[in-house]
C-alpha positions in Angstrom: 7.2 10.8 -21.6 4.7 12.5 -23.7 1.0 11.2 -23.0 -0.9 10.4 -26.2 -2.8 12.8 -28.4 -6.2 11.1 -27.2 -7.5 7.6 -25.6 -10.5 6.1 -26.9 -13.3 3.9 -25.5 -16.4 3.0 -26.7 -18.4 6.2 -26.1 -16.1 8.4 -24.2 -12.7 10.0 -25.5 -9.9 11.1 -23.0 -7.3 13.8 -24.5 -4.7 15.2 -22.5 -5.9 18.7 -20.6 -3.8 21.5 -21.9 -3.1 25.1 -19.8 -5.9 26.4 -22.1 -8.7 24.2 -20.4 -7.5 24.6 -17.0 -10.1 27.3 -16.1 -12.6 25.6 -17.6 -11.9 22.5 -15.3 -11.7 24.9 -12.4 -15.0 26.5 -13.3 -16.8 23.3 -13.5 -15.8 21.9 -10.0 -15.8 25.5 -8.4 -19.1 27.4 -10.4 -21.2 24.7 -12.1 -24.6 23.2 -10.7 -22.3 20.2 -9.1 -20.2 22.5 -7.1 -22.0 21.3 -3.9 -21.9 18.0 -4.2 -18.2 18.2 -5.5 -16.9 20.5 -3.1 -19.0 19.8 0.0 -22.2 22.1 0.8 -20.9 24.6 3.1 -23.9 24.2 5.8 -22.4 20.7 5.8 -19.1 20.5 6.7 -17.9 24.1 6.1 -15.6 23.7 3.4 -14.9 27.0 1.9 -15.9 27.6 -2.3 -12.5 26.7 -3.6 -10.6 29.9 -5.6 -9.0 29.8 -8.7 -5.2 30.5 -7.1 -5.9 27.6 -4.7 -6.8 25.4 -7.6 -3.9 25.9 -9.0 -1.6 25.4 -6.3 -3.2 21.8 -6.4 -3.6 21.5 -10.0 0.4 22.7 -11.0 1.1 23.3 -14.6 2.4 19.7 -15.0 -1.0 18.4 -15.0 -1.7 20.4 -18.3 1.9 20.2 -20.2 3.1 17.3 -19.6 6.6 18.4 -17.7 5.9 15.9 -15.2 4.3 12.8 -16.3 4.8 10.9 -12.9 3.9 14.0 -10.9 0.1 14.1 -12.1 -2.2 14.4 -15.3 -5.7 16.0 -16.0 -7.5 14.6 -19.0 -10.5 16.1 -20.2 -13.6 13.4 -20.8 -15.3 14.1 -24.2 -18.4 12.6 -25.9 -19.3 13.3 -29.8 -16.3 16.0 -29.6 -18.1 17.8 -27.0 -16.4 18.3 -23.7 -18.0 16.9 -20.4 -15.4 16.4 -17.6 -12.3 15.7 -16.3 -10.5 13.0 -14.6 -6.5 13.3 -13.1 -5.0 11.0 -11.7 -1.9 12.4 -8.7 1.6 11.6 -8.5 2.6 7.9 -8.8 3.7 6.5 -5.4 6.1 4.4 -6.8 6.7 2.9 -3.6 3.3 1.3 -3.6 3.0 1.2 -7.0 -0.5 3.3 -7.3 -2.1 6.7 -7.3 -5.4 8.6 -6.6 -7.8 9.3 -9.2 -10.2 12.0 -9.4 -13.2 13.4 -11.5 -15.5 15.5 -12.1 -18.4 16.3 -14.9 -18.8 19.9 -16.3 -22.6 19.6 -15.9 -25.4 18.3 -13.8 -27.1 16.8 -17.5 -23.3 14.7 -17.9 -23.8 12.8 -15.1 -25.6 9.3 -15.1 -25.2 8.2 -18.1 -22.0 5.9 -17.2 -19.7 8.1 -18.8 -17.5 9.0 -15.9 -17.5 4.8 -15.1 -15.6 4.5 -19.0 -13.6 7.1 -18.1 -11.9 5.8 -15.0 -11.6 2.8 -16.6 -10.0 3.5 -19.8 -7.6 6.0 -17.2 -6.9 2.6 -15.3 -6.2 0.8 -18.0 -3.6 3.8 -19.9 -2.1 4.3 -16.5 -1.3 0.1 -15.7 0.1 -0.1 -19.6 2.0 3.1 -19.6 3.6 3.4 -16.3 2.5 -0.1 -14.9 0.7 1.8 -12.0 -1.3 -1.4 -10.3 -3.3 0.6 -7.1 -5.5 3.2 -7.5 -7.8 4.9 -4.8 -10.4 7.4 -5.0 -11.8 9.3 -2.2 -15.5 10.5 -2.6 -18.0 12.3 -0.1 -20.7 9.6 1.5 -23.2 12.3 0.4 -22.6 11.9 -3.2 -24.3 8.4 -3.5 -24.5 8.5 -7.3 -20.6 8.9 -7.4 -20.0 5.8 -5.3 -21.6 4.1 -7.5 -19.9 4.9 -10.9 -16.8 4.2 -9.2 -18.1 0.8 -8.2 -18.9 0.3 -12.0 -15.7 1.3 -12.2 -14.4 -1.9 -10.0 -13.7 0.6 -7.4 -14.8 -1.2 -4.0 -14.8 0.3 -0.7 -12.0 -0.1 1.7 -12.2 -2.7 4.0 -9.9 -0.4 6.7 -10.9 1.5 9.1 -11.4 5.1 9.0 -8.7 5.9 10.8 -6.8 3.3 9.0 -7.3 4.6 5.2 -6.6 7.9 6.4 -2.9 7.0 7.8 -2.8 4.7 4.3 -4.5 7.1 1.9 -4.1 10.4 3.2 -6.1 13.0 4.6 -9.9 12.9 3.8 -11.3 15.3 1.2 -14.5 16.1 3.4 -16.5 15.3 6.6 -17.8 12.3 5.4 -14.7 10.7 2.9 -15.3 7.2 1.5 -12.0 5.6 1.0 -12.6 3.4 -2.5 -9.9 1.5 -4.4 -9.0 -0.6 -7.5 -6.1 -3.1 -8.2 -4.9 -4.3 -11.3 -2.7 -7.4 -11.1 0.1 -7.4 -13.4 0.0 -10.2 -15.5 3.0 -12.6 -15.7 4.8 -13.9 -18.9 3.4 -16.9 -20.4 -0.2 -16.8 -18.6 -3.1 -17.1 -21.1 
């Protein structure tokens, strides 16, 4: 399946990432003026600056040509034709019908404006009418109080497990302090208004 060209929303446009954007996706989470609160300050839970040939390894080709549709996607967030971010979603666990999201603005100046909120939502909504994906989860740091709560405006709420529960549910956490945050779509049924 080839995604489409772009996906509009009111003020934010998603188009699909190509290999040609890929280092400037790393270069905003890894060298911009949000890399701490992205990546974790390391005086605060030691996580190492991330390098371009680990990025990778996460962020396989497949998320920029669209080889593997169901394995992962970057999208790049634009506004007036300029580009600002970049959210993904990860391989689609069938078996529970969902997948984690994740995003990140090029620029300090991007953020607050509710643009990454749009763009999780119109994400959702492409991801529950082209693959009929109904979970999504999101794991943020506790430190990075401003991205909690764009994902909230998002209709992201906080898990109601445990710690030690969303971590055997959701996976690993991404940092020290990992809010587990997620977002169901119900699929509707034929014939319900």
């Amino acid at each position: 399946m080839k995604h489409p060209d772009h996906i509009d929303g009111q003020r934010v446009r998603l188009h699909p990432a190509t290999l040609e954007d890929r280092q400037q996706i790393y270069q905003a989470l890894a060298r911009s003026d949000l890399t701490d609160i992205l990546l974790g300050h390391p005086s605060q839970d030691y996580t190492p600056l991330l390098s371009y040939e680990a990025f990778c390894d996460d962020y396989k080709q497949y998320y920029f040509d669209d080889s593997n549709p169901e394995g992962g996607r970057c999208f790049v967030i634009e506004v007036d034709g300029q580009a600002i971010g970049q959210v993904n979603y990860n391989d689609i666990e069938r078996d529970k019908n969902r997948t984690e999201l994740d995003i990140w603005m090029f620029a300090e100046h991007h953020c607050g404006h509710g643009y990454g909120s749009e763009a999780l939502r119109l994400l959702c909504d492409y991801l529950r009418s082209q693959f009929n994906v109904e979970g999504f989860y999101i794991k943020p740091s506790a430190s990075n109080p401003r991205a909690i709560r764009a994902y909230e405006k998002a209709g992201f709420r906080r898990s109601a497990l445990s710690a030690e529960e969303a971590q055997v549910e959701y996976g690993e956490k991404d940092s020290i302090d990992t809010v587990y945050m997620t977002r169901n779509i119900e699929q509707s049924v034929p014939g319900d208004a």
